[in-house]
DRENLO-337777 format. One record per residue: y, x, z of N, C-alpha, C, O in turn. Coordinates in steps of 0.2 Angstrom, whole numbers, plus 5000, padded with zeros to 4 digits. Atoms other than C-alpha are relative to their C-alpha. Example, Ala and Ser with C-alpha at 12.3 -4.5 7.8 and 13.67 -1.06 7.14 Angstrom:
499450045000497850625039500650045000500550095003
499449964999499550685036500549965003501149995004
REM end
This chain:
499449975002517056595255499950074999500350115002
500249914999516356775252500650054998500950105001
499249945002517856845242500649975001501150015000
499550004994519156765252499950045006500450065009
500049964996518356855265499950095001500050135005
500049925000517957015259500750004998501050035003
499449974999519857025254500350005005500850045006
499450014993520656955272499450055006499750085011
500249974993519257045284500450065000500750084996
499449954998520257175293500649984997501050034999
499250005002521857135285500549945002500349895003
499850064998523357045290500550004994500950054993
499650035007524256965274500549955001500549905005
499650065001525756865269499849934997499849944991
500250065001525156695267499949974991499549934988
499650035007526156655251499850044994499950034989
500249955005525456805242499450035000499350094999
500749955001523656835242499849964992500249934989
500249995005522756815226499649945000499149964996
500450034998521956655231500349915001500949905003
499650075002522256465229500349975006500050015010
499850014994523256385244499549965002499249985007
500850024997521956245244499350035003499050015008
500549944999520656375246500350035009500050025014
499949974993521656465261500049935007499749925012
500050044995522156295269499149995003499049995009
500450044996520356235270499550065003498950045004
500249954996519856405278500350005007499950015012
499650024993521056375292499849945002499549965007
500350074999520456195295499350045002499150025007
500749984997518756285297499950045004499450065006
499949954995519356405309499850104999499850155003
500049955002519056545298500550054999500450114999
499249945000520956615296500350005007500349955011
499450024995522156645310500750024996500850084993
499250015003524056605305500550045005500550015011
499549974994525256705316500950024996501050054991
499250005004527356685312500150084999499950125004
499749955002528056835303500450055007500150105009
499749994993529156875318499849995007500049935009
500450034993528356865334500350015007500850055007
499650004995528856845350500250075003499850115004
499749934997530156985357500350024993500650084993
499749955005530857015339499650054996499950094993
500449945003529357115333499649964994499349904994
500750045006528557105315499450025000499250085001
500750024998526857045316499950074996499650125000
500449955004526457185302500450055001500550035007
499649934999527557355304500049995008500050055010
499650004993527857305324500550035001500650065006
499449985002529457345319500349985006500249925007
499350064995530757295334500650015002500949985006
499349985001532257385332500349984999500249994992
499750055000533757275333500550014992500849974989
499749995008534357385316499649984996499749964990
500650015007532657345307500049914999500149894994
500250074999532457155313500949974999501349965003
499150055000534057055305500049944999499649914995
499650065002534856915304500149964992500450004988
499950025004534956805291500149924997499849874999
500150115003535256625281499350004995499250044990
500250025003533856565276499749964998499549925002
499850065003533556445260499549975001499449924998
500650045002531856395263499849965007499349925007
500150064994532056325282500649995001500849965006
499350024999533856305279500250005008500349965012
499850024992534256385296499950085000499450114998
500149924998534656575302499350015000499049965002
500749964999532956695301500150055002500750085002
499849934998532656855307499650044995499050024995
500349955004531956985294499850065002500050085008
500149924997531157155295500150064993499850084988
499949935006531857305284499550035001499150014997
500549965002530757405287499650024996499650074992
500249975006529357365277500049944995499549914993
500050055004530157245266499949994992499949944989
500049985006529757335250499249985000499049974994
500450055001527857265255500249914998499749884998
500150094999528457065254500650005004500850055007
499649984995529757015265499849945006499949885006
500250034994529156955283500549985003500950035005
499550024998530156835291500049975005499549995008
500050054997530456705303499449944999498949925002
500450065003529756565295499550034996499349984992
500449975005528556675284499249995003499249965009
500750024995526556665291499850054996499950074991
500649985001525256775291499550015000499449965003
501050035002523356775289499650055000499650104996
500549954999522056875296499249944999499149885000
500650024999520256835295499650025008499450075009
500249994994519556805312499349975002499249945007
500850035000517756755311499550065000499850114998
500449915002516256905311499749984995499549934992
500149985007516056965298498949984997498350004997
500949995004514356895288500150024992499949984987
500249965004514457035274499650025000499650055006
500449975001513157095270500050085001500550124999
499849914999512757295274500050004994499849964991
500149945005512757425260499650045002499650075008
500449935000511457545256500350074997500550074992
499549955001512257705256499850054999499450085003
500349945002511957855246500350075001500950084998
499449945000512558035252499550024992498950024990
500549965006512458135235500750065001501350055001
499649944997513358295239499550065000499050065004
500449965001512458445232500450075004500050125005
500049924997513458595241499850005007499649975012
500149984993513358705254500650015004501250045002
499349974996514558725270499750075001499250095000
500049964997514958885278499749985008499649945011
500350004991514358935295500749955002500749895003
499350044998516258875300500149925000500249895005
500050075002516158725292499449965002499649905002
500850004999514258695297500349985009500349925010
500050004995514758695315500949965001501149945007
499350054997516658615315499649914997499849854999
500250075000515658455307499549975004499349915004
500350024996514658455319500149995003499649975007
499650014994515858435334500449944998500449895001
499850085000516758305325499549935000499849885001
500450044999515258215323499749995008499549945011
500150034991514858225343500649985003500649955008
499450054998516658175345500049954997499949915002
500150055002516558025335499349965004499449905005
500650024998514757995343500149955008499849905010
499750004996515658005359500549955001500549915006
499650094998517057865356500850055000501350035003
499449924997518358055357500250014993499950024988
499749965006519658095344500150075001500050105006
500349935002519658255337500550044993500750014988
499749985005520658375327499850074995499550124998
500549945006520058485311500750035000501250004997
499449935001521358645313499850044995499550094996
500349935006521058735295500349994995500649954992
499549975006521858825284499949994994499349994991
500050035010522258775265499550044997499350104998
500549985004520858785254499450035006499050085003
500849984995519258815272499849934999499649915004
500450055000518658645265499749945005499149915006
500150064996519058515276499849934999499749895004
500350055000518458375267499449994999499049944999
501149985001516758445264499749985006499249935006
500350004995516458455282499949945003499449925006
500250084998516858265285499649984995499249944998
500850035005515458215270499649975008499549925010
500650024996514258215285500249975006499849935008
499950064995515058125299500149934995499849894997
499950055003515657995287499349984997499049955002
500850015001513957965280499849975006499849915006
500350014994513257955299500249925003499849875005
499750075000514557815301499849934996499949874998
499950055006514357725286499149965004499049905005
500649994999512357735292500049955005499649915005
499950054992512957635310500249944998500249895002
499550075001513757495299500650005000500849944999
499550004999515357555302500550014993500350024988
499750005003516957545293500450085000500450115005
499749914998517857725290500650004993500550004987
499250005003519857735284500150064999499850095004
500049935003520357905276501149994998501349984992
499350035002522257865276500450104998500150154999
499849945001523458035271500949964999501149904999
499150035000525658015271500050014992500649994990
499549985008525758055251499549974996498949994996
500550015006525057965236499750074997499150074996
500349935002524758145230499150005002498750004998
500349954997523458195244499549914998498949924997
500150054999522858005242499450004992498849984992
500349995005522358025223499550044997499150024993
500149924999521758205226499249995002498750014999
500550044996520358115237499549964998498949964998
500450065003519957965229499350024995498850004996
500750005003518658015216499450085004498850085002
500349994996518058145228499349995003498850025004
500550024994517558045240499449944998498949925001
500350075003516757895227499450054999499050045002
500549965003515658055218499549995007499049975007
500549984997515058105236499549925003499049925007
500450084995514457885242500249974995500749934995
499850025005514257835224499649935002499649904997
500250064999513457675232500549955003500649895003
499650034994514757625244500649964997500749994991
499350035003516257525239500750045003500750055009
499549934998517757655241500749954996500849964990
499350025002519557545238500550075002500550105008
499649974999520857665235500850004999501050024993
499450035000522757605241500550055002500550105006
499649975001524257655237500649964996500349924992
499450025004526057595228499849994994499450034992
500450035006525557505214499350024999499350054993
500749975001523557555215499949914995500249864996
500350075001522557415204499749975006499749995012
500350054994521857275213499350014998499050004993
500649995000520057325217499749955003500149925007
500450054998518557195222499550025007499450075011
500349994994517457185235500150015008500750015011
499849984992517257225256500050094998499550104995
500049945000517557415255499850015007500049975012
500449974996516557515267500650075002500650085008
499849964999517757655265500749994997500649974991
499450025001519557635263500350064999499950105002
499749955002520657775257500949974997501149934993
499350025000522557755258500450025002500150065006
499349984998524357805260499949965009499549925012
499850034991524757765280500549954998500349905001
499750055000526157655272499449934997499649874998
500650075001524557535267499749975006499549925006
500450024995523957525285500449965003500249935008
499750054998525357415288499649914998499749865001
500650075003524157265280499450005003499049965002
500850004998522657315290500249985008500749995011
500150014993522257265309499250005004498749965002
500750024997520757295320499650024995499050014997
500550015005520057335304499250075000498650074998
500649945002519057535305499750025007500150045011
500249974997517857595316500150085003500250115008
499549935000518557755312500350024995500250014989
499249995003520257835306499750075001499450105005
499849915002520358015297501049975001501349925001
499450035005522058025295500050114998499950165001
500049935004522258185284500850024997501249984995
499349985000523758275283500349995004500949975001
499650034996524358225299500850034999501350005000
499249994997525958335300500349994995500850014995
499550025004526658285286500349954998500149904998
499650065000528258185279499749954997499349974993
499550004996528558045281499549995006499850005011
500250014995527058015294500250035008500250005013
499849974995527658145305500649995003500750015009
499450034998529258065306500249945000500749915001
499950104998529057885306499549995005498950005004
500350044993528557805323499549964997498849964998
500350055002528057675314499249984997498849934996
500749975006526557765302499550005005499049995004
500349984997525957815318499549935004498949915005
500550084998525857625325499649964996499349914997
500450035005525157585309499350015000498849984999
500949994999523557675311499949975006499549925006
500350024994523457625329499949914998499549875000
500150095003523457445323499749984996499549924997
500350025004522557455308499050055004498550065000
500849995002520857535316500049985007500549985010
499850044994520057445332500150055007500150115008
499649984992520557465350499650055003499950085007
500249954997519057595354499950064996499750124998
500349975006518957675337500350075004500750085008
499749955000519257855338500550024993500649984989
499649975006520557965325499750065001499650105006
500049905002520058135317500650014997500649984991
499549945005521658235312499850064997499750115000
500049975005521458335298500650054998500950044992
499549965004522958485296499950085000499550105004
500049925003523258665289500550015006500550075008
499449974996524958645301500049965004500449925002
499850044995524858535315500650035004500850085005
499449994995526358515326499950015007499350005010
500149964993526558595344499549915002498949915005
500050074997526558385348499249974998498949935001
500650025004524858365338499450025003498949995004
500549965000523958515346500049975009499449965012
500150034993524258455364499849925003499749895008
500350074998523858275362499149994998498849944999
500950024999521958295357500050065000500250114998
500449944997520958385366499450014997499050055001
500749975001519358415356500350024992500549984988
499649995005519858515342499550054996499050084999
500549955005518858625327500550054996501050034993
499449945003519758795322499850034994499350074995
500149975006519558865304500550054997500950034992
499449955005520559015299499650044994499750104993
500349965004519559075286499949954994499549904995
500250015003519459025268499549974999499150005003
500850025001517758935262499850064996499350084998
500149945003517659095250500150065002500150114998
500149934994517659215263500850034999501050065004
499449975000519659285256500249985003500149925006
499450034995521159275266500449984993500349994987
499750075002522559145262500650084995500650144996
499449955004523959245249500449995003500749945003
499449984997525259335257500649974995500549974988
499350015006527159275249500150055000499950095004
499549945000528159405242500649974997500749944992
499450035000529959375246500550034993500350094992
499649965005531259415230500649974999500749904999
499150025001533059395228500049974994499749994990
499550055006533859265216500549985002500549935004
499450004998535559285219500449954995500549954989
499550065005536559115214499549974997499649964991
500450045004535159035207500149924998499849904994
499950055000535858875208500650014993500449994987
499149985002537758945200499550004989499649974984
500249975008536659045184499549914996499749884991
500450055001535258865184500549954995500449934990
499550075003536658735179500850044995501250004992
499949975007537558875167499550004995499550044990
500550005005535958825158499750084997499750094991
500349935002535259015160499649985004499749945009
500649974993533559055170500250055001500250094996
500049954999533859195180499550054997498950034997
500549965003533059365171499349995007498749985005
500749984998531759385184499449955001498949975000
500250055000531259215186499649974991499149934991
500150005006530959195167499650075000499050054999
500649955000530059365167499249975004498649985002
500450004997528959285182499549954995498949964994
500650055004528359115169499950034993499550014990
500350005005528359205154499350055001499050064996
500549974997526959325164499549935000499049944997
500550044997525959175170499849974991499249964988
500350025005525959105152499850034995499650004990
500349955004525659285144499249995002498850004997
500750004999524159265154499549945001499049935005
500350064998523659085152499849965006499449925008
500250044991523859045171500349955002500949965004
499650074996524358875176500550025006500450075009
499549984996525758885186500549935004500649885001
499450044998526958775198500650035003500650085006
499149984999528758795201500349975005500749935002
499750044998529358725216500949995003501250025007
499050035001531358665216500149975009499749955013
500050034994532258615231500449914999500549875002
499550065000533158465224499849974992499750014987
500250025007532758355209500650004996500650004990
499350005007534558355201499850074996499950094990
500049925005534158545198499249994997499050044994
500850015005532258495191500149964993499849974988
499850015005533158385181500350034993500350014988
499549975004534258485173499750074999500050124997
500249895002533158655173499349984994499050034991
500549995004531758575163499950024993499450054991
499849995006532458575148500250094997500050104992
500049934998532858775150499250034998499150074993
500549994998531058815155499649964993499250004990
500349995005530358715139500350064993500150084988
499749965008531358825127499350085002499150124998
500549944997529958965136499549974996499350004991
500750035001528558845132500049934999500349915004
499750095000528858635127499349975004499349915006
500550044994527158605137500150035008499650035011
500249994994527858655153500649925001501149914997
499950084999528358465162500450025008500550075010
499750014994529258415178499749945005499649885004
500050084995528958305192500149995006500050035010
499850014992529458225208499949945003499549924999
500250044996529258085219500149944996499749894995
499750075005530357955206499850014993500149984989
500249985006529258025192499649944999499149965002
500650025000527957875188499450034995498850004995
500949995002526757985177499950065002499750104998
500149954997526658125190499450015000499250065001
500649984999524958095191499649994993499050004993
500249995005524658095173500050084998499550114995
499849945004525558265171499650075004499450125002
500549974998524558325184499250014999498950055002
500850035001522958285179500050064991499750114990
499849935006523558395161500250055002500250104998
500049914998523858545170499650025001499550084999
500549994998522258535179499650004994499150044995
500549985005521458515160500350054995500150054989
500049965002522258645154500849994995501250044994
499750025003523458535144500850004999501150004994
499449974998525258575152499750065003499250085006
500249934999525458755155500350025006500250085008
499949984995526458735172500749955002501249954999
499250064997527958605182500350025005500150045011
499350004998529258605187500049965007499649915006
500350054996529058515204500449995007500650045008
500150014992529658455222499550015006498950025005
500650004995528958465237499549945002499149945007
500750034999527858325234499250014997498749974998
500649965001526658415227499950075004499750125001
500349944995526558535241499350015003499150065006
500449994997525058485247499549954997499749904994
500450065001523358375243499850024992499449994989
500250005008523258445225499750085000500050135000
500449925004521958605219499850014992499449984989
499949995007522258675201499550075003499550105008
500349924997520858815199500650054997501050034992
499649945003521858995196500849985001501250035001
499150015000523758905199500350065004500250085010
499749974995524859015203500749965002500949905000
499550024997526458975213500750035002500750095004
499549975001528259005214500649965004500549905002
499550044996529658925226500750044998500950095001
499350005001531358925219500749985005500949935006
499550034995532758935233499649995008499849955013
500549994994531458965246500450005009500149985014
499850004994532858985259500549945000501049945004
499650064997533558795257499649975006499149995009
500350024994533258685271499549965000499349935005
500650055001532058575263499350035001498949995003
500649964998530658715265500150035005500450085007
500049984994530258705282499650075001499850114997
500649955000528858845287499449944998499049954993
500550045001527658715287499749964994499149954993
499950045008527958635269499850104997499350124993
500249945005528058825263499450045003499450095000
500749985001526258865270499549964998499049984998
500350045003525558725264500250014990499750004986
499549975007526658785245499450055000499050034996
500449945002525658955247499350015000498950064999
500750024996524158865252499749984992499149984992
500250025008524058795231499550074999499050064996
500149975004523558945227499450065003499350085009
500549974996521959065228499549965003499249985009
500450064996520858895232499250034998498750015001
500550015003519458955221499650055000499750104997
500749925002517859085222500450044995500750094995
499649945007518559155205500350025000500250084997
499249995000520259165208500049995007500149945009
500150014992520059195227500950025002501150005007
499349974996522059285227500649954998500849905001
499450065003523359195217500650055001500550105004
499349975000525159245216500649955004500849905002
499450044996526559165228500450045001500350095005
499249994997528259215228500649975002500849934997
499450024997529759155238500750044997500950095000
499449975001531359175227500549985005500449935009
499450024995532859165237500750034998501050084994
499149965000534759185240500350015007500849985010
500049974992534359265257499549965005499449905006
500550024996533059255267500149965007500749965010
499950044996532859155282499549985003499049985001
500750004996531959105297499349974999498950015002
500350045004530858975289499650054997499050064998
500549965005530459095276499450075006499050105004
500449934996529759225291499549975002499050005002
500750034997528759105299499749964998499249945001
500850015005527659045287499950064997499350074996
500449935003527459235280499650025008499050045008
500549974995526859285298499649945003499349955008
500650054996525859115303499350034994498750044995
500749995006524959145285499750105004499050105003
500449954999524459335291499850025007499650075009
500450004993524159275309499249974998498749995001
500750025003522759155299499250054998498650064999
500549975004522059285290499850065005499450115003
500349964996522059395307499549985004499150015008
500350024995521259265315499249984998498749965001
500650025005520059235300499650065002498950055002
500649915001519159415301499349975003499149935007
500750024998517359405301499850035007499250025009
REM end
């Protein structure tokens, strides 16, 4: 049963919805190949999220054992795991066969980078999690190529999870270029359905809800960021979905106080891979910008700021604090340009529009903070509209100032924080960013 079991090894599935004949599953369970475990497990908890908060896990009638069940909100927007519902891991070892695996990776690291992959590589060696501290744009997915490689080489399995379809996309062709032999699935809200055992798994943290037991070793990339940083739950998904001695490398630009005292073996990079320091913001008034935005005017300085970036052919993003006003300001912003676009979270060709900006084909969007981070345009410049709401934390708005200036060519970039009064937020990301670049100095 090969491709029954490359799709169930490591994962645990709802029974009723795999891609595969019932016949098929039952007589894998008669062979001792599957194990079935109830939806709801004892204590209230579901088997998949370990959800057990008496708000998440509800009550209900239901029609298919005709008789109260207990459900799990949480993540019911995977399938909905129930009482009566089963689910299906593969519990036999694994006889897939290995992968020959090829690194093809022609650059070079930094001394920096040269010596933070080589500590995470003797912490993973070690069985010790480890956290990659480096600043937007010092090339932290460069440095993992050679531990992951190393791994792949042991037979192991290696998960590369991140909190944002964005960072997840960003990644994926990436990571396929540098281990064009390997089978590299990459999952995410609607991804196509890929084949094979993947060796390297690359996902949203809400996908590790379907895995168990399953990686050797876990990246998780972009650790502080929403929602991972704020759902318990993302957290017990990694611990669930890789096995019980595996190690985690954390990967951020802004780890949390709570991030940096929970692993002790850590790699620091404040310095660019291009030897520049990170671009200072400069703070500018926009009084009423909301008030002028929804009298369907752009503020003069704000309009002077895009028809500059598009006087000089520079890609641009615009970041907004609230999608009502993205919606309502884009139409504004095409009378500038009819190729600059908009996007947010509830967008579904956000990843087409970005993919057109990066080939030259939109001239600059309109955006939320979910493209704050995981995404590199060469030359983009960058712009935060309303910089002193409270949806821009400091953390999100160094990660913002962090788009820009990624590239050898274009080492500086432009970051401005408009505002309608400045605010603590906006201080502590302007002085974290010119602590980086103090601590950066050669």
């Amino acid at each position: 049963m090969p491709e029954l079991e490359e799709f169930l090894n490591g994962r645990i599935w709802l029974r009723n919805f795999t891609p595969f004949s019932e016949d098929l599953i039952n007589e894998a369970i008669a062979k001792g190949f599957i194990t079935v475990t109830n939806g709801i497990a004892d204590g209230h908890i579901c088997a998949r999220c370990l959800e057990k908060s008496p708000h998440k896990i509800i009550s209900f009638y239901c029609s298919n054992c005709d008789a109260n069940c207990l459900y799990c909100r949480h993540c019911i927007k995977m399938g909905r795991v129930s009482s009566c519902t089963e689910l299906i891991t593969w519990k036999t070892t694994s006889s897939i066969p290995s992968q020959n695996h090829l690194f093809s990776w022609n650059g070079t690291l930094t001394a920096l980078q040269q010596r933070a992959s080589a500590e995470v590589s003797s912490s993973l060696s070690n069985g010790k999690s480890h956290l990659v501290y480096a600043v937007c744009g010092a090339g932290k997915t460069e440095l993992l190529f050679t531990p992951i490689f190393e791994a792949l080489q042991k037979g192991q399995r290696v998960c590369i999870a991140a909190p944002r379809t964005d960072v997840v996309l960003e990644l994926s062709p990436r990571i396929k270029a540098t281990f064009p032999n390997t089978i590299v699935h990459t999952l995410y809200g609607g991804a196509p359905i890929e084949t094979g055992f993947s060796n390297i798994v690359i996902a949203t943290t809400h996908q590790l809800y379907r895995f168990q037991e399953a990686f050797d070793v876990m990246i998780v990339d972009e650790a502080d960021a929403f929602p991972y940083s704020y759902d318990p739950a993302l957290e017990r998904a990694v611990i669930k979905a890789k096995k019980k001695e595996a190690p985690i490398v954390y990967v951020s630009a802004t780890p949390s106080a709570a991030l940096l005292k929970k692993v002790e073996n850590r790699s620091e990079i404040f310095r660019r891979f291009h030897g520049h320091a990170l671009p200072v913001p400069v703070f500018e008034p926009l009084w009423n910008y909301k008030k002028v935005l929804f009298k369907n005017k752009i503020p003069p300085k704000l309009a002077k700021w895009v028809q500059d970036k598009l006087s000089k052919n520079e890609p641009f993003l615009l970041f907004l604090p609230t999608i009502e006003l993205i919606v309502h300001s884009i139409k504004l912003f095409q009378e500038l340009d009819p190729r600059i676009e908009a996007v947010h979270a509830q967008d579904p060709e956000r990843k087409e529009k970005v993919l057109k900006l990066r080939n030259g084909e939109v001239r600059g969007l309109l955006t939320s903070t979910i493209l704050e981070r995981g995404i590199t345009i060469p030359n983009v410049q960058v712009a935060v509209v309303g910089a002193d709401d409270r949806i821009f934390e400091a953390s999100a708005l160094i990660q913002i100032a962090g788009r820009a200036g990624r590239a050898a060519a274009n080492p500086k970039g432009d970051v401005v924080f408009f505002h309608d009064g400045i605010v603590r937020e906006m201080d502590r990301a302007r002085q974290k960013i010119l602590s980086y670049n103090r601590r950066g100095l050669p």
